[in-house]
C-alpha positions as CSV (number, residue, x, y, z in Angstrom):
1,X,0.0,0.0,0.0
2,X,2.7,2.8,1.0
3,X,4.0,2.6,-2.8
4,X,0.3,3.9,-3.6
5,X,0.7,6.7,-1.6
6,X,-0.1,9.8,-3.3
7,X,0.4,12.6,-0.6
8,X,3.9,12.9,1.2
9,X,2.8,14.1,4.2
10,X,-1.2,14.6,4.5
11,X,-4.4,13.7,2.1
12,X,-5.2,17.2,3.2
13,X,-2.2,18.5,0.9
14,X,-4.5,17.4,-2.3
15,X,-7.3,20.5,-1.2
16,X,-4.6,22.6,-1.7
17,X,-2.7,21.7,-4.9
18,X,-6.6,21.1,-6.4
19,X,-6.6,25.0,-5.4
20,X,-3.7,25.8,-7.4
21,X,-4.9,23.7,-10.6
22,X,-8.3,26.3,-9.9
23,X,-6.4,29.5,-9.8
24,X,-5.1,28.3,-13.3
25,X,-8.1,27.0,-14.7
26,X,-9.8,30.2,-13.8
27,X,-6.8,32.0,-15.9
28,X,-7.3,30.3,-19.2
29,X,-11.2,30.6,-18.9
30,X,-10.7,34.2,-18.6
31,X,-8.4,34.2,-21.6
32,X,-10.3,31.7,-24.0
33,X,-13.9,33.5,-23.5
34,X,-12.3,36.9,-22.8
35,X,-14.3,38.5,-25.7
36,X,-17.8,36.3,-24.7
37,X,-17.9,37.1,-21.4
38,X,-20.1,39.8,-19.8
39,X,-18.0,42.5,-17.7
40,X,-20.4,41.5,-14.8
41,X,-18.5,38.1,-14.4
42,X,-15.1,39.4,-15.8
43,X,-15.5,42.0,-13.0
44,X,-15.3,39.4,-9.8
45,X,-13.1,37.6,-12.1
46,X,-10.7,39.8,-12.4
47,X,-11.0,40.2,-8.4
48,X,-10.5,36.7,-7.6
49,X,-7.0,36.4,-9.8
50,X,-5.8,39.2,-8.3
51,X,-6.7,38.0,-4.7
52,X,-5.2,34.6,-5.4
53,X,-1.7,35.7,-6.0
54,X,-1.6,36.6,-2.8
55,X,-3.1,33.7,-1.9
56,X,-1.3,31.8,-3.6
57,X,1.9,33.2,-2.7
58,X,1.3,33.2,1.4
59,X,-0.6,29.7,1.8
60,X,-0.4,26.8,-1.5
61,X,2.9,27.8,-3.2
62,X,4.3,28.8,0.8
63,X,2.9,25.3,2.2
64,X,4.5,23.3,-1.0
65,X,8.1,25.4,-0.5
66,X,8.4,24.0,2.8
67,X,6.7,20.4,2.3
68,X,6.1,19.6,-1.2
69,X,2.8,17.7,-2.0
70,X,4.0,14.7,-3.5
71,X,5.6,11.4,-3.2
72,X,7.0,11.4,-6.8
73,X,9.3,13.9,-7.5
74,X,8.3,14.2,-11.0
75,X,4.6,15.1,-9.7
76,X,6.3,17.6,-7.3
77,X,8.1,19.0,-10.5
78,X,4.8,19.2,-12.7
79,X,3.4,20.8,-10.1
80,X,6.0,23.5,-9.9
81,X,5.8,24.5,-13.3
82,X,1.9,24.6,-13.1
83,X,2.3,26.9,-10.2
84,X,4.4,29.2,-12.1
85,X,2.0,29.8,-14.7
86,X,-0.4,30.8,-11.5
87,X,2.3,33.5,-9.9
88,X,4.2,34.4,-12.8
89,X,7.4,33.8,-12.1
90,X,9.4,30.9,-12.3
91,X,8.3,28.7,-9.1
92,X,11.6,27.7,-8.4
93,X,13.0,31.2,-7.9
94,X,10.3,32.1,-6.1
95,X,11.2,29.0,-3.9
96,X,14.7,30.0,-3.3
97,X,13.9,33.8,-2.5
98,X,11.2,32.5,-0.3
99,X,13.7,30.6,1.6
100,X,16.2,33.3,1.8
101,X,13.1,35.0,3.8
102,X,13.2,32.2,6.2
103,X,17.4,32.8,6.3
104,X,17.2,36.0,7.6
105,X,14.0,35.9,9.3
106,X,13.1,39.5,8.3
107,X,16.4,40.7,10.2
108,X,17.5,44.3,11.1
109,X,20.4,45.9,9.1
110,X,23.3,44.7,10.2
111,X,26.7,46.4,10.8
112,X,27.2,46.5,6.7
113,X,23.9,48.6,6.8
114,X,22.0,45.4,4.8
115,X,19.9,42.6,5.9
116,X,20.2,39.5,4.8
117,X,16.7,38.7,4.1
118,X,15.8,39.8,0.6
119,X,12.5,40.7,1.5
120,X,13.2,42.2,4.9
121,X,10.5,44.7,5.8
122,X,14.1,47.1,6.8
123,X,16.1,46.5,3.8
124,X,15.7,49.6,1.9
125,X,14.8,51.8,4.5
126,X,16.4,55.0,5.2
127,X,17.1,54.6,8.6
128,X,17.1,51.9,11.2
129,X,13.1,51.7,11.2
130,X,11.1,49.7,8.8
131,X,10.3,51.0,5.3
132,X,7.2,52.8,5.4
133,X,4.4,50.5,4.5
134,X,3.2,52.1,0.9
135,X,7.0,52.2,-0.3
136,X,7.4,48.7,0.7
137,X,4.1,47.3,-1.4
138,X,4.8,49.3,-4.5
139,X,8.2,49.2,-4.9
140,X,8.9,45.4,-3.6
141,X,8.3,43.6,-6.8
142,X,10.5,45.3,-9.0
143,X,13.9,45.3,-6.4
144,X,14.1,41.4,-6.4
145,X,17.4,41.0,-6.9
146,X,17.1,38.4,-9.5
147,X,21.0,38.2,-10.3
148,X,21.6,36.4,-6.3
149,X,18.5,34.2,-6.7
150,X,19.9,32.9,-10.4
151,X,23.3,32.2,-8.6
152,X,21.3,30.3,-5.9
153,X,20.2,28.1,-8.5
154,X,22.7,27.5,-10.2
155,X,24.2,26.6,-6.9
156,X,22.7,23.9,-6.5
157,X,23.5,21.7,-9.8
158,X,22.1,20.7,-13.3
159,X,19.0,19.5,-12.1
160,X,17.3,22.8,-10.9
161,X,18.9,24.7,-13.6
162,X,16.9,22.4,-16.1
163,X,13.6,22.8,-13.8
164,X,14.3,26.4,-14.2
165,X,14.3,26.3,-17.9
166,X,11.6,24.1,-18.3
167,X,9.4,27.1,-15.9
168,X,10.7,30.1,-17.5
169,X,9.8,28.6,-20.9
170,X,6.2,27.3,-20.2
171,X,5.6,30.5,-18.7
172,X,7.0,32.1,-21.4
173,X,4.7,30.2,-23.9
174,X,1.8,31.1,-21.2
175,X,2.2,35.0,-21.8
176,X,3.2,34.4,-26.1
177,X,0.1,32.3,-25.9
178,X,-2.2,35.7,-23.9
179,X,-0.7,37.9,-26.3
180,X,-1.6,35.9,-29.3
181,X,-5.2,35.3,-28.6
182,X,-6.1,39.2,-27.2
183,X,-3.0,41.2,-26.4
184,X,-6.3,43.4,-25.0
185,X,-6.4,40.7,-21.7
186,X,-2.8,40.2,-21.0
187,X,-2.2,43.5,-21.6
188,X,-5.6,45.3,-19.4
189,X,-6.8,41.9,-17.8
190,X,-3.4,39.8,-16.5
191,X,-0.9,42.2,-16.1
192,X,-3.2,44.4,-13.8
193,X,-4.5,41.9,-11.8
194,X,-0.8,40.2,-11.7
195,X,1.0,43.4,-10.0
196,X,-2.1,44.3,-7.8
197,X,-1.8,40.4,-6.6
198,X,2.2,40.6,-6.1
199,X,1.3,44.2,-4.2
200,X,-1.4,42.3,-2.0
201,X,1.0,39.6,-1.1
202,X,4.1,42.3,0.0
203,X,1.7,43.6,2.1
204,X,0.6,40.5,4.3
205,X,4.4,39.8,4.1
206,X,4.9,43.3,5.5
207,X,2.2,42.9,8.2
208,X,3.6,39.7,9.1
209,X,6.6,41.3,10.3
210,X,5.4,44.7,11.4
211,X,6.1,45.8,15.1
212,X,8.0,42.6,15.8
213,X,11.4,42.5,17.3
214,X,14.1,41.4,14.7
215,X,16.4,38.8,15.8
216,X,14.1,37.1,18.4
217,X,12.9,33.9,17.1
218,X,9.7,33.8,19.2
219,X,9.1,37.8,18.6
220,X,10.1,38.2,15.3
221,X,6.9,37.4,13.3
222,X,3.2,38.3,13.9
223,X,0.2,35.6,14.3
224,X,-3.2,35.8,14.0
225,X,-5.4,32.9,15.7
226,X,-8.9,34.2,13.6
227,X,-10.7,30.7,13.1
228,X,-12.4,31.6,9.2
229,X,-8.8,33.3,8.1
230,X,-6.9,30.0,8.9
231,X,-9.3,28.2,7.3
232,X,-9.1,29.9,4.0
233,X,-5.3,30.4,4.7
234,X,-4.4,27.0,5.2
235,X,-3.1,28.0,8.8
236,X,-0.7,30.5,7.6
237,X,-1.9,32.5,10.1
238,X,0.6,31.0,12.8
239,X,3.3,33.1,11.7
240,X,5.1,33.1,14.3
241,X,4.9,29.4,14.5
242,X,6.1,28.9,11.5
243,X,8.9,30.9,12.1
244,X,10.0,29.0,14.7
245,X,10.1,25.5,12.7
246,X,9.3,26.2,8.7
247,X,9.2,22.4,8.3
248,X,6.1,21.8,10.8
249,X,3.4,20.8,8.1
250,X,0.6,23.5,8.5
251,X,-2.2,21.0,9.7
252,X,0.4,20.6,12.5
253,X,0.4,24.6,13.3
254,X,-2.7,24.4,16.4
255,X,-0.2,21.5,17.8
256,X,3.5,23.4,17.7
257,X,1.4,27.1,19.0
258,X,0.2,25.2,22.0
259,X,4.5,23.6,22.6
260,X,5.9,27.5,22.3
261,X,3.2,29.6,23.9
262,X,4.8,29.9,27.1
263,X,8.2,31.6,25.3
264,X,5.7,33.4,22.8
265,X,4.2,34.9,26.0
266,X,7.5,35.7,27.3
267,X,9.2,37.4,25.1
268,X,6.3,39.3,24.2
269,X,5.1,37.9,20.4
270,X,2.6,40.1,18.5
271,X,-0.7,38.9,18.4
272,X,-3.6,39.9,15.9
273,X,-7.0,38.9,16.7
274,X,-8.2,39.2,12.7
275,X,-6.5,39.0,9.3
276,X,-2.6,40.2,8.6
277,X,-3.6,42.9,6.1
278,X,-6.6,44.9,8.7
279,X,-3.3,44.4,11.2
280,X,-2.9,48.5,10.8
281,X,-6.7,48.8,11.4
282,X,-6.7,46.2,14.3
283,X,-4.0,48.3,15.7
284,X,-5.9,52.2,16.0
285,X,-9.3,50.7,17.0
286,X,-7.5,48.7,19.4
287,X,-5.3,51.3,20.5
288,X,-2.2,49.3,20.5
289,X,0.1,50.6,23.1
290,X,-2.7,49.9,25.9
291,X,-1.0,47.0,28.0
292,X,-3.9,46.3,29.6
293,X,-4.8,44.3,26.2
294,X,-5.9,40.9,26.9
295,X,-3.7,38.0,24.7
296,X,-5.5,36.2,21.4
297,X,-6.4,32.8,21.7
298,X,-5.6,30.4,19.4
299,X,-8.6,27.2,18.8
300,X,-7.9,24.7,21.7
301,X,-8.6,21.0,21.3
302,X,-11.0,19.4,23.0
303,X,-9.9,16.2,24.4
304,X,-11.3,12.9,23.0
């Protein structure tokens, strides 16, 4: 039987990989009946693909970076070219500069006035505080600093410079095939929902890290225990969590909260009670610097 098995790590895993095949399905439905379709569907449609890059990006690419679906490595290869034709970008670079996020942890500058993470909320700020927030969501996308992730690649042998090939040229037949068909939708249609969906995904990365304490790994990230967000989000909510162990499989997230919530407690981890991105909202109407602020609670299990 374990040579039948599908899943590497959790049936569970298959929800999420059938929400990536959706997010692409969605994308050539949009582009085969673009001239059909009423602008009263193309409307939400246009609304969902730009939501699900950021959705995309923080929960089913995120969850299969650190624990890829699949038994077979060839599926787990399919499925990361099929995922770069739902982000844009080659999945494998997205992988390594994701990881590189995990390497520095969203650190401080350090005494060479850089951080190490890539995506570090304090990277390109002008001083020793974080970027301010607008800056950092506009501006994010087109700083990747694609000449260190190539290198990573290339680091690590023949094998992923071949996947890489293989993803930048189906997603390069992807776009030739948009242009082809309607240059009007990949032009109006996918390139504006694709930069408003990278924008929507810097800015839950920039609330996950927002008023955090660089450098602490139980303080450096931000959680939100909100039941219906984690649900959608495939758990990503436990920030924090994850932060503290990226390879804990994110059905396991309720389980490893419960292990560290006496050092989260201690060293003073940031807590939302709702979504990352109505963190700055969350923050005025609860007035944040009241200490008398009672703690989140995260879903407890009931005992069997």
């Amino acid at each position: 039987m374990s040579s039948l098995k599908i899943f590497r790590y959790h049936f569970l895993d298959g929800l999420v990989a059938l929400c990536g095949v959706g997010i692409v399905a969605v994308m050539f439905w949009t582009l085969l009946d673009f001239a059909n379709l009423s602008w009263w569907v193309l409307g939400p449609a246009w609304v969902f693909l730009a939501w699900s890059y950021c959705w995309n990006l923080q929960c089913i690419s995120h969850n299969f970076i650190h624990n890829p679906f699949f038994t077979n490595a060839w599926l787990n290869r399919a499925f990361s070219v099929l995922e770069s034709l739902a982000i844009g970008v080659p999945h494998l670079l997205y992988h390594h500069y994701h990881m590189n996020h995990h390497w520095g942890d969203s650190d401080a500058k350090g005494p060479d006035g850089t951080t190490r993470d890539w995506s570090s909320i304090y990277r390109h700020s002008k001083d020793e505080r974080p970027e301010p927030f607008w800056r950092y969501v506009l501006f994010s996308f087109w700083r990747v600093e694609m000449t260190s992730v190539v290198q990573v690649v290339f680091k690590h042998g023949s094998s992923q410079v071949i996947q890489l090939v293989v993803e930048t040229l189906a997603l390069g037949a992807f776009w030739g095939l948009m242009i082809w068909l309607d240059w009007r939708y990949f032009v109006f249609y996918y390139l504006t929902s694709y930069y408003v969906g990278w924008m929507l995904s810097y800015a839950e990365g920039y609330f996950e890290h927002y008023d955090t304490k660089p450098g602490n790994p139980y303080a450096n990230s931000v959680s939100s225990y909100h039941a219906l967000y984690n649900l959608v989000w495939f758990n990503n909510g436990y920030h924090q969590e994850h932060h503290w162990d990226p390879k804990v499989h994110w059905t396991r997230m309720r389980d490893l909260h419960e292990r560290i919530r006496p050092q989260l407690l201690a060293n003073g981890a940031k807590m939302l009670r709702g979504p990352h991105l109505t963190a700055f909202f969350e923050d005025w109407f609860s007035r944040r610097g009241d200490k008398n602020r009672s703690w989140p609670e995260a879903p407890t299990r009931t005992a069997a």
